[in-house]
Residue frames as a rotation matrix with the C-alpha (Angstrom) as fourth column:
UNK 1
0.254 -0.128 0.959 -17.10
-0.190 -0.979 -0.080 7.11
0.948 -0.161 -0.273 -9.81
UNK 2
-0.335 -0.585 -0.739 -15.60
0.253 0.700 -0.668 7.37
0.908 -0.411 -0.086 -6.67
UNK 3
0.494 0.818 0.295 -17.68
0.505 -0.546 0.668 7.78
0.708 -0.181 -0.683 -3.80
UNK 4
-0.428 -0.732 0.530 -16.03
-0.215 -0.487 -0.847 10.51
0.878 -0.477 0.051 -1.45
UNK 5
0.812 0.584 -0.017 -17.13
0.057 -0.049 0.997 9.02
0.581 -0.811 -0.073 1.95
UNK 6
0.707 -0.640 -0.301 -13.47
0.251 -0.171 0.953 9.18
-0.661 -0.749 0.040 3.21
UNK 7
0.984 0.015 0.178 -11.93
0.161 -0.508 -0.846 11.94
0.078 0.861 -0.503 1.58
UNK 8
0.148 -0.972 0.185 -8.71
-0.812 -0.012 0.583 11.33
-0.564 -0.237 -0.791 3.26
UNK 9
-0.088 -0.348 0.933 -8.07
0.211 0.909 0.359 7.87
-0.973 0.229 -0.006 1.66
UNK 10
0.501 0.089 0.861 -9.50
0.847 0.156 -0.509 9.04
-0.179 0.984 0.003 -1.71
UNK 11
0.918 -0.356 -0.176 -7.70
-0.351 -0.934 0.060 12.61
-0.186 0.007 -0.983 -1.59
UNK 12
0.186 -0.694 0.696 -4.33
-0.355 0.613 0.706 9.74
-0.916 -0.378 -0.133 -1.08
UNK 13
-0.099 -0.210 0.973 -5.40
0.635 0.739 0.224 8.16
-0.766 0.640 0.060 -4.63
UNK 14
0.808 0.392 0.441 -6.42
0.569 -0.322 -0.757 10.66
-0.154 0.862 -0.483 -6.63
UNK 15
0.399 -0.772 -0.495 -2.63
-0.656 -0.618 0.434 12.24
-0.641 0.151 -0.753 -6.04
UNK 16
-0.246 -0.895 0.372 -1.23
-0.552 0.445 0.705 8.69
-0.797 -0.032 -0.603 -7.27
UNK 17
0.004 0.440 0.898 -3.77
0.062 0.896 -0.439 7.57
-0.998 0.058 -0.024 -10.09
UNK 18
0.815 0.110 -0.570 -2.80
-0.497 -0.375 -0.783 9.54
-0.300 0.921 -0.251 -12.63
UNK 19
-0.293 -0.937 -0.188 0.94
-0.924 0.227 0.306 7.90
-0.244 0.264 -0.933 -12.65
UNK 20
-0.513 0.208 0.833 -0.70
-0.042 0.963 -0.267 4.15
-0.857 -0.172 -0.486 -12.12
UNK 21
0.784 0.581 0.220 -2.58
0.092 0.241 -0.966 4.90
-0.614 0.777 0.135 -15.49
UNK 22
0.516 -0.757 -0.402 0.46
-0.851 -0.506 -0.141 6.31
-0.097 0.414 -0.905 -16.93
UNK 23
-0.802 -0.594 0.066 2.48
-0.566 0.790 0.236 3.05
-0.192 0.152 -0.969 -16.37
UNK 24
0.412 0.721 0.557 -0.75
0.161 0.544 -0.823 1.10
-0.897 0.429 0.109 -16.94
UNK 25
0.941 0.287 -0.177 0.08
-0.166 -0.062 -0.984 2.63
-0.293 0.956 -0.011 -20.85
UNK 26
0.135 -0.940 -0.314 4.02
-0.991 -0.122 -0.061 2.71
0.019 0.320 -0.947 -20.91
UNK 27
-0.507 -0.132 0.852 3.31
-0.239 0.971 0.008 -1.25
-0.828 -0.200 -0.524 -20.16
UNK 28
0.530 0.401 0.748 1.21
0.497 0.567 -0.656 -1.48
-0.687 0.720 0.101 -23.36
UNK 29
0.735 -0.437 -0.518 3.49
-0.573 0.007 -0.820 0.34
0.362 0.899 -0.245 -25.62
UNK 30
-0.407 -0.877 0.253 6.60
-0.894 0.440 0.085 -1.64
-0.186 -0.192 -0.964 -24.27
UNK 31
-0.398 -0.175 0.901 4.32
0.091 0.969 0.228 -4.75
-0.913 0.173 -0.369 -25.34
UNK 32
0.919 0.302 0.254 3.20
0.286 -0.069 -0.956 -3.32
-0.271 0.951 -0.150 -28.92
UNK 33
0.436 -0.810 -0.391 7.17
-0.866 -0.496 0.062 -2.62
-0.244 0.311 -0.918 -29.29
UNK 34
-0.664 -0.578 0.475 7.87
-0.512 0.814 0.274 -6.19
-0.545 -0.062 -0.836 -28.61
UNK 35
0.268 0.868 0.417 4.42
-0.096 0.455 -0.885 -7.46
-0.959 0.197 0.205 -30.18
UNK 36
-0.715 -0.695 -0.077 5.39
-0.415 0.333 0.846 -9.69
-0.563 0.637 -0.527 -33.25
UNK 37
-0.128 0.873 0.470 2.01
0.238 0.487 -0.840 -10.66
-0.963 0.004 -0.270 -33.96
UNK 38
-0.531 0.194 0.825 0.35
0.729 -0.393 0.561 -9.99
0.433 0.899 0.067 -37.63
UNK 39
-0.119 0.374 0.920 -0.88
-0.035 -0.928 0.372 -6.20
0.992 0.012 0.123 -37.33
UNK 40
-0.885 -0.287 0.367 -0.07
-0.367 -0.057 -0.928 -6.19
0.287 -0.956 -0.055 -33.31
UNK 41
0.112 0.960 -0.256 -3.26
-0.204 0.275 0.940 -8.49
0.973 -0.053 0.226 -32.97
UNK 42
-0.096 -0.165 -0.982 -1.79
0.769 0.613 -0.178 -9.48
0.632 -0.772 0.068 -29.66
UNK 43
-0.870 -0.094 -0.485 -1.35
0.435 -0.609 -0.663 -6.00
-0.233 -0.787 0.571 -28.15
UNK 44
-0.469 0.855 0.223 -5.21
-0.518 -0.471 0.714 -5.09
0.715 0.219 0.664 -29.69
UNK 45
-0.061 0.423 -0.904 -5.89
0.026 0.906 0.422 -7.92
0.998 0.002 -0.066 -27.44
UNK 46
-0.703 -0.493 -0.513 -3.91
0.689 -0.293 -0.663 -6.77
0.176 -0.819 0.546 -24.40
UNK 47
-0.913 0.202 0.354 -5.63
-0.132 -0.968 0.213 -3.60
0.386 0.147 0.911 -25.01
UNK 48
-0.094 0.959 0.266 -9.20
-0.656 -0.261 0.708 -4.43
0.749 -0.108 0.654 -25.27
UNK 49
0.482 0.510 -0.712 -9.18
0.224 0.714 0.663 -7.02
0.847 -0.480 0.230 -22.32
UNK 50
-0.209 -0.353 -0.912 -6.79
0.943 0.174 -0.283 -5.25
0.258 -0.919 0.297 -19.87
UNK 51
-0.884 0.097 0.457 -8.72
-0.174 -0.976 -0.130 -1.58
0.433 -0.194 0.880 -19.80
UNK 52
0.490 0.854 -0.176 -12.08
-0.108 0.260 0.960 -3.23
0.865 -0.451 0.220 -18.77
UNK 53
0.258 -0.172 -0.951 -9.92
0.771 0.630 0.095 -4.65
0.583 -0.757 0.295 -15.82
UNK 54
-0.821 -0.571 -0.030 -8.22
0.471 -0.645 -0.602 -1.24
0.324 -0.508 0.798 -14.86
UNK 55
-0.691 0.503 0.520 -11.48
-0.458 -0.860 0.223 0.28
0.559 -0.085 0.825 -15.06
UNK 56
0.536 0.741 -0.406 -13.32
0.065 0.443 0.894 -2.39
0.842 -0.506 0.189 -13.06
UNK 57
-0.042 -0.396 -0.917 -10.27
0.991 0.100 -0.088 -2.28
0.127 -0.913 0.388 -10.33
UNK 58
-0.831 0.364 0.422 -10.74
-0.523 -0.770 -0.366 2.08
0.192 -0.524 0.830 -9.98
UNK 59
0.134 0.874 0.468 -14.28
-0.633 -0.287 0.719 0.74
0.762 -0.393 0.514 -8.75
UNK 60
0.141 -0.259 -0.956 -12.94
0.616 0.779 -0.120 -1.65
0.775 -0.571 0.269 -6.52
UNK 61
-0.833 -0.416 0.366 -11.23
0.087 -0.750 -0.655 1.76
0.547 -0.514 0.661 -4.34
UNK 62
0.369 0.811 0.454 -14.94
-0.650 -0.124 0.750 1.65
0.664 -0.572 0.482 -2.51
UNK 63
0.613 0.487 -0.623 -14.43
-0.054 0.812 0.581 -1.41
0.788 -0.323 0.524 -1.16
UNK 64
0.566 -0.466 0.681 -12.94
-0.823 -0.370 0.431 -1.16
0.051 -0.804 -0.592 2.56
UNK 65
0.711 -0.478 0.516 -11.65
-0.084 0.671 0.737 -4.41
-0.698 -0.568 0.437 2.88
UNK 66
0.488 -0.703 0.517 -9.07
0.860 0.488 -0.149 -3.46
-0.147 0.518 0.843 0.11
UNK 67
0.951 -0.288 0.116 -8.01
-0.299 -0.949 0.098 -0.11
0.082 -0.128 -0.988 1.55
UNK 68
0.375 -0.900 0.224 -4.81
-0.636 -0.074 0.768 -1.33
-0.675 -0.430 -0.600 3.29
UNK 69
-0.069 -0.727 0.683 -3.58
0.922 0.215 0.323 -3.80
-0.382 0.652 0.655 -0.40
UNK 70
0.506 0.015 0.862 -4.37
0.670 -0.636 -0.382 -0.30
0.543 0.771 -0.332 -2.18
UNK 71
0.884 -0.293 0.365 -2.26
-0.466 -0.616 0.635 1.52
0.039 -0.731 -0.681 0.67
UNK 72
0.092 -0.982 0.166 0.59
-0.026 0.164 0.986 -0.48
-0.995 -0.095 -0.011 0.29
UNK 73
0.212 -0.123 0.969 0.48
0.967 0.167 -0.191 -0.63
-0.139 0.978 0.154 -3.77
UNK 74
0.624 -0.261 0.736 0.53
0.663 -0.320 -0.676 2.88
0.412 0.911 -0.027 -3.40
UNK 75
0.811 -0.575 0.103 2.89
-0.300 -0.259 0.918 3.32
-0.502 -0.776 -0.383 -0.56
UNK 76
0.137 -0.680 0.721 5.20
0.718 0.569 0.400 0.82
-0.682 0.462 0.566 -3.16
UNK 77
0.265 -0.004 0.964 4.73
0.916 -0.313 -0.253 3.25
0.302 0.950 -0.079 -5.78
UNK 78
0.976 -0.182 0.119 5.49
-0.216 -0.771 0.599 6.52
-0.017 -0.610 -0.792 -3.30
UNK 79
0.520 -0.823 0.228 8.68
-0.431 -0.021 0.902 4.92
-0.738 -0.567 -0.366 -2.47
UNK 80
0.118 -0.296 0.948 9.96
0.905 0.425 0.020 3.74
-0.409 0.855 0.318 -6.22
UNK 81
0.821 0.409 0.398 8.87
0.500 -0.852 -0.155 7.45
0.276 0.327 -0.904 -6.90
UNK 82
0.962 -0.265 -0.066 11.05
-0.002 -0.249 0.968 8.59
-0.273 -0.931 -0.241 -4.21
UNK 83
0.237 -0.953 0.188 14.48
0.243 0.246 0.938 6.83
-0.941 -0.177 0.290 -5.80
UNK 84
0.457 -0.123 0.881 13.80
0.803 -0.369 -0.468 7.97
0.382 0.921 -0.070 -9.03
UNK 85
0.985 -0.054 0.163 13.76
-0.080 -0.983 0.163 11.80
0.152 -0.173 -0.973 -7.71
């Protein structure tokens, strides 16, 4: 959970974490499209070992000394947004 002690930084992610899960999944079906494996064992794999990681890096978002790489990841993702539009 995230802890709201600076509701200006987390007020920042919670506009941009729904998309960052969103491509989090459009990256696992684009590898269970390509996934040649018997019965997509490879992308069950992907799966079950890269959602522990997403969900251990939303608890990371506490941790000040990784405000300003999560401020530019989602300054990178603001401005990718942007050229789409």
């Amino acid at each position: 959970m995230l802890n709201p002690c600076d509701d200006a930084f987390l007020g920042r992610l919670r506009a941009d974490l729904p998309e960052v899960l969103w491509l989090f999944h459009m990256g696992l079906i684009l590898f269970w499209v390509h996934d040649r494996s018997p019965d997509q064992i490879a992308t069950r794999l992907a799966t079950a070992r890269t959602v522990p990681l997403v969900v251990k890096a939303i608890g990371l978002l506490d941790v000040p000394e990784l405000r300003s790489l999560i401020d530019d990841l989602a300054s990178l993702l603001r401005d990718v947004r942007a050229l789409r539009a």
